[in-house]
N, C-alpha and C positions, 0 to 999 in steps of 0.2 A: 434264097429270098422268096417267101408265099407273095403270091397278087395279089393285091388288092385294089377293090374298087368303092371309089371315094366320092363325096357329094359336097356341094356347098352350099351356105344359104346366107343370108344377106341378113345383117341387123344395125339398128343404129339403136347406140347405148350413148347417157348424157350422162353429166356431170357438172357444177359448182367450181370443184374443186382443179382438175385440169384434164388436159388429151387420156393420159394414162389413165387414169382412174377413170373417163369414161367406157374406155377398152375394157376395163377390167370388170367392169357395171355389166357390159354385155357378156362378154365370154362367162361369167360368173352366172348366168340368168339365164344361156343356153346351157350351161353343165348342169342346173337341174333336172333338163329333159332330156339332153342330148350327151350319148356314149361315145368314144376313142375320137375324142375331138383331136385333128391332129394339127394346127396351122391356121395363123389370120391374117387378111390383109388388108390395110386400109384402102378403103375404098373415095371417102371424103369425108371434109374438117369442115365443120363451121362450127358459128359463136352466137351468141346473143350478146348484144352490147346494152348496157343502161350507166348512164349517165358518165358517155364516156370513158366505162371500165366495159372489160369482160365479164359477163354476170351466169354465162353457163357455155357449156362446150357440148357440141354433138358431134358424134364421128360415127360413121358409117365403115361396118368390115363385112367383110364375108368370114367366115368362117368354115373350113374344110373339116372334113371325118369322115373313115370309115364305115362302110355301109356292114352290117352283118348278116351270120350266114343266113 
């Protein structure tokens, strides 16, 4: 098995629609910049409330990768 040494960085991705797809808002938005993303983890959930409904989701992950040579 080669080493590897790994980095992580922290983003909050939002959403309308629900948790997943703000996850996916994010991770989607660092793979344009960022290479051998390997692992995410949530970090924290919150919401925006209007008029008694859920009106948007923010979740906070980190995100791990690969550093290269």
């Amino acid at each position: 098995m080669t080493e590897h040494t790994y980095r992580k960085i922290e983003l909050t991705g939002s959403s309308n629609v629900s948790i997943q797809h703000a996850i996916e808002n994010a991770v989607a938005k660092a793979g344009e910049t960022i290479q051998d993303m390997r692992w995410f983890e949530v970090v924290e959930t919150r919401g925006h409330i209007e008029r008694n409904k859920v009106a948007h989701w923010q979740v906070t992950i980190k995100i791990g990768f690969t550093l290269g040579d």
